[in-house]
ZAMARGU-4260 file (C-alpha; in steps of 0.2 Angstrom, whole numbers, plus 5000, padded with zeros to 4 digits):
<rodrens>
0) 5000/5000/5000 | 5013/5012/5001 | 5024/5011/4986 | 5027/5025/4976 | 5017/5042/4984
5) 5006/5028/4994 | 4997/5024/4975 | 5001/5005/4981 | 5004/4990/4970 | 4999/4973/4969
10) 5005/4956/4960 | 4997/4940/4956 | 5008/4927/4954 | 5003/4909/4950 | 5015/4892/4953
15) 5016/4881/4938 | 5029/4864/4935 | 5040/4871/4952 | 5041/4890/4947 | 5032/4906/4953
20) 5029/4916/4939 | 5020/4933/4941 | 5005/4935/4930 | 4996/4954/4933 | 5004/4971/4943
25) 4993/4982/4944 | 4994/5002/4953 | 4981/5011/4961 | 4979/5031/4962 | 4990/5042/4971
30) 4988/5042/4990 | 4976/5028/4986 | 4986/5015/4996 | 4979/5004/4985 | 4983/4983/4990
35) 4982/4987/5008 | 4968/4976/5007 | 4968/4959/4994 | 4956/4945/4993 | 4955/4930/4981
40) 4942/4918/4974 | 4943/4905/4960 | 4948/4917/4944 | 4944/4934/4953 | 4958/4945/4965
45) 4952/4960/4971 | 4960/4974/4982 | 4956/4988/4991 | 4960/5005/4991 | 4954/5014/5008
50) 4964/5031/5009 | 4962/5040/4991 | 4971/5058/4991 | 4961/5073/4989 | 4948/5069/4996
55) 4942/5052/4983 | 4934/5038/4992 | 4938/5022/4992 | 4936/5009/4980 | 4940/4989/4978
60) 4946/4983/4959 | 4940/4965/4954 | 4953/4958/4941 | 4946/4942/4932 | 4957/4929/4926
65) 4951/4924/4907 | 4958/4918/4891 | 4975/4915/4900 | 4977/4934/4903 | 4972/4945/4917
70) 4960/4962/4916 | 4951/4973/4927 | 4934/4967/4927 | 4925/4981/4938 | 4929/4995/4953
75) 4919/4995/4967 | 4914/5007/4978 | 4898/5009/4990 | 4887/5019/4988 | 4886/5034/4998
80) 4905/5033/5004 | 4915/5048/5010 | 4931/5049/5010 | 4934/5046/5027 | 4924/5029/5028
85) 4939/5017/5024 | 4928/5008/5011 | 4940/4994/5004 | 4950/4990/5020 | 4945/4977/5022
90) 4938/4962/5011 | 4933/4945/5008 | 4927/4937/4990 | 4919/4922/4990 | 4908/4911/4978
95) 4892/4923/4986 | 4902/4940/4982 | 4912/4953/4987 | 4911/4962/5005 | 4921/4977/5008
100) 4924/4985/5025 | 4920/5004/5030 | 4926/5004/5046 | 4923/5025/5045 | 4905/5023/5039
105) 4894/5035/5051 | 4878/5025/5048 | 4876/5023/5069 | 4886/5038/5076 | 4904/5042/5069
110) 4916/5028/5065 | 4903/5015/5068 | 4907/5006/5055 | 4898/4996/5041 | 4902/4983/5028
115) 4894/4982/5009 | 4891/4968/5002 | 4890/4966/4982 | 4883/4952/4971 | 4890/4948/4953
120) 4877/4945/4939 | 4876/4944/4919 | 4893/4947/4923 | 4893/4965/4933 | 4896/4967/4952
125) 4882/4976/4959 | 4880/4983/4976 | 4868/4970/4986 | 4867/4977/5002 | 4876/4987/5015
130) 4877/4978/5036 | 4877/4991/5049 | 4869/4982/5064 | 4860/4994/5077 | 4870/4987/5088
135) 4886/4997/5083 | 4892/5012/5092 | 4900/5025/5088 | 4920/5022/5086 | 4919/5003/5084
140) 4925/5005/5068
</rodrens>
């Protein structure tokens, strides 16, 4: 997350007959820390970006694997982040979807916290759904 002026990197790299050989680098945005968060499922990587400079929120990139290369396939980011919410901390990507944590969200009181969950269908990700239990307070981040 902090190479170069905090923009970030990350690197796929996939074992084969013995060898490691990397497959996809990819950069985010300045001051994004971009890779600070990466989760991987099946042909899909994604990694988030929770800090974007000048004020940009965050945002999580899904590369798919396809036709032996690597692309970007879609970036993420809740709706209704700000740019303090951290949106892309933290995340998980299973074979139900994408969750992306906000650990800054202000849904119950500041820093309460929330995690968005999105669906992928006809081959676009789509938010599904946003958890902020009532049972948050503020600062649990």
């Amino acid at each position: 997350p902090e190479y170069g002026i905090k923009e970030g990197a990350i690197e796929v790299y996939r074992h084969a007959g013995g060898t490691w050989t990397s497959e996809l680098t990819a950069f985010g945005a300045i001051g994004s820390t971009f890779g600070e968060a990466v989760a991987a499922h099946g042909d899909r990587v994604a990694a988030g970006a929770s800090e974007v400079f000048l004020n940009g929120t965050g945002y999580a990139n899904v590369y798919r694997h396809a036709s032996g290369a690597w692309s970007l396939e879609q970036t993420l980011v809740g709706a209704g982040t700000l740019p303090d919410d951290g949106f892309g901390y933290a995340l998980a990507l299973t074979s139900a979807g994408l969750f992306a944590g906000a650990p800054g969200d202000d849904t119950h009181g500041v820093n309460s916290g929330a995690v968005f969950t999105f669906a992928l269908s006809g081959g676009a990700w789509a938010q599904a759904g946003k958890l902020a239990p009532g049972v948050l307070d503020p600062f649990d981040n």
